[in-house]
C-alpha positions in Angstrom: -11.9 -16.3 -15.2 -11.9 -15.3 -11.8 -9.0 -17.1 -9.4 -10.4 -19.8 -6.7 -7.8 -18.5 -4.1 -7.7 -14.5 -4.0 -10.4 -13.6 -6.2 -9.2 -11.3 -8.4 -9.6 -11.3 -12.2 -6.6 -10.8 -14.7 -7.5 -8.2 -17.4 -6.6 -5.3 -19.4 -8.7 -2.0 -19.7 -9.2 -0.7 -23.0 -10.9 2.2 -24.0 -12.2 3.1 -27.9 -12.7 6.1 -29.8 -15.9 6.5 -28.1 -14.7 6.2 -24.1 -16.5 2.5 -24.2 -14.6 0.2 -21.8 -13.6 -2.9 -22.8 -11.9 -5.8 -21.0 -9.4 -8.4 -22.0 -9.5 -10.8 -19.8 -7.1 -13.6 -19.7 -8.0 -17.3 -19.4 -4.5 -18.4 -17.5 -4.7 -15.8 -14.7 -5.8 -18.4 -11.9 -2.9 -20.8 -12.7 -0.6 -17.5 -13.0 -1.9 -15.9 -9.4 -1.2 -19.4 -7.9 2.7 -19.4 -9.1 3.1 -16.2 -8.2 1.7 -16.5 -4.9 3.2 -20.0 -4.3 7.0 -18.5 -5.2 6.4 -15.6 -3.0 5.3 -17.7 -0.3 8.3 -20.1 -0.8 10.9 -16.7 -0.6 9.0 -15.8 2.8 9.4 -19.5 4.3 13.0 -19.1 3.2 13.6 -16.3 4.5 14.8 -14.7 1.3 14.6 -11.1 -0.5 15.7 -11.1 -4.1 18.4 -8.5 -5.3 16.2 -7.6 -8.3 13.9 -6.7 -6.2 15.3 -4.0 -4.4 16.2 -2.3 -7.6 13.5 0.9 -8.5 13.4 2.2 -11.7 14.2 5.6 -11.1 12.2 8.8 -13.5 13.4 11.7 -13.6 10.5 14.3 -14.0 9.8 18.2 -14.0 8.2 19.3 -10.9 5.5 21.6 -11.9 5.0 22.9 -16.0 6.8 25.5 -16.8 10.1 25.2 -15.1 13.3 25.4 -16.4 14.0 21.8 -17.6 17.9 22.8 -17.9 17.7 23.3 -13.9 18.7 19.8 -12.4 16.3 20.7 -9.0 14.0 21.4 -11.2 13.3 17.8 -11.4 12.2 15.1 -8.7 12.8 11.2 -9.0 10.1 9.1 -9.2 10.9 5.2 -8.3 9.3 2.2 -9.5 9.7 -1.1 -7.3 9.6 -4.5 -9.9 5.5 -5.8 -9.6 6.7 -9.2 -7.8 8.4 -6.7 -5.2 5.3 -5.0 -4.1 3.3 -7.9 -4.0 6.2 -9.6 -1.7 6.0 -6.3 -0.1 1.6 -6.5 0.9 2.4 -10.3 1.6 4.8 -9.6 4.5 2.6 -6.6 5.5 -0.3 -8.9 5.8 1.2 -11.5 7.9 2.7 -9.0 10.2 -0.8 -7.0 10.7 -2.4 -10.2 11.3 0.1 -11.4 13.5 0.2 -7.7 15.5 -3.9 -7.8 15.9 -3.6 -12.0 16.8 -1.1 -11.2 19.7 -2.5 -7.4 21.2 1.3 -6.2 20.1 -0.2 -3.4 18.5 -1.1 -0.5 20.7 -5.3 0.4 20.5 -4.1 4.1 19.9 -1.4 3.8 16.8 -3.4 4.9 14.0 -1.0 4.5 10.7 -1.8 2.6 7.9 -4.7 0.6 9.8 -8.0 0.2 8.0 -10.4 2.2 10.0 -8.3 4.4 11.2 -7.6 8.0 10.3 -5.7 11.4 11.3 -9.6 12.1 13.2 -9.6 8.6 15.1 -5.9 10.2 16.3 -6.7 13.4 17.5 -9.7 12.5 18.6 -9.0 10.7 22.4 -6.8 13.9 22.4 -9.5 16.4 22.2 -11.7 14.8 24.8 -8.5 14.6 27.2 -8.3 18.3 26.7 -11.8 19.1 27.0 -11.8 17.0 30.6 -8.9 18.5 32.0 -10.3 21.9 30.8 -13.2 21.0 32.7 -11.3 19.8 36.1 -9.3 23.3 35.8 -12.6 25.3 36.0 -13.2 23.5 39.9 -10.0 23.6 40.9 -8.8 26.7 43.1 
């Protein structure tokens, strides 16, 4: 069943013996999405952040194979945000982007985190500033 207001699908990917995927797909995920997204929306319009969701879940875990697990920098934390969290998080991400492109806030030449832009859409007005002044440079005295 496939929610009315995002789009997306609830499921769970399963795999057999013989790498065949199978889907579980559950019935309640448009009434699910639609109090999740309703009580996120209700903490943005209050302006509110929950504790709980600040908290990570922090694992511990070995670098690279083979080192010396006894070794405490041997080891580098990996944290885990609660679900709700990181969905709270794209939500305000969202409204801010639109809000940024809506109003020209954001400058034509930032290039992180924007679809359609990359490390190449950066350096390239650079480049062709550098190639022009090289080119002024070879008529000047």
């Amino acid at each position: 069943m496939v929610c009315c207001r995002c789009g997306n699908v609830a499921a769970i990917l399963e795999l057999d013996e013989h790498l065949q995927k199978n889907f579980t797909i559950f019935e309640a995920a448009p009434q699910v999405c639609h109090a999740c997204t309703g009580s996120l929306y209700h903490l943005l319009a209050r302006g509110h952040f929950p504790v709980g969701f600040k908290k990570a879940f922090i694992t511990p875990t070995v670098k690279k194979p083979g080192m010396d697990t006894t070794d405490v920098s041997s080891y580098r934390p990996i944290s885990n945000l609660p679900v709700l969290s990181k969905l709270l998080e794209r939500l305000v991400v969202r409204q801010l982007m639109d809000y940024l492109q809506s109003t020209d806030l954001l400058p034509a030449n930032k290039s992180g985190f924007r679809p359609g832009h990359s490390t190449e859409t950066a350096v390239l007005p650079c480049c062709q500033t550098f190639s022009w002044l090289s080119t002024v440079e070879m008529w000047l005295p």
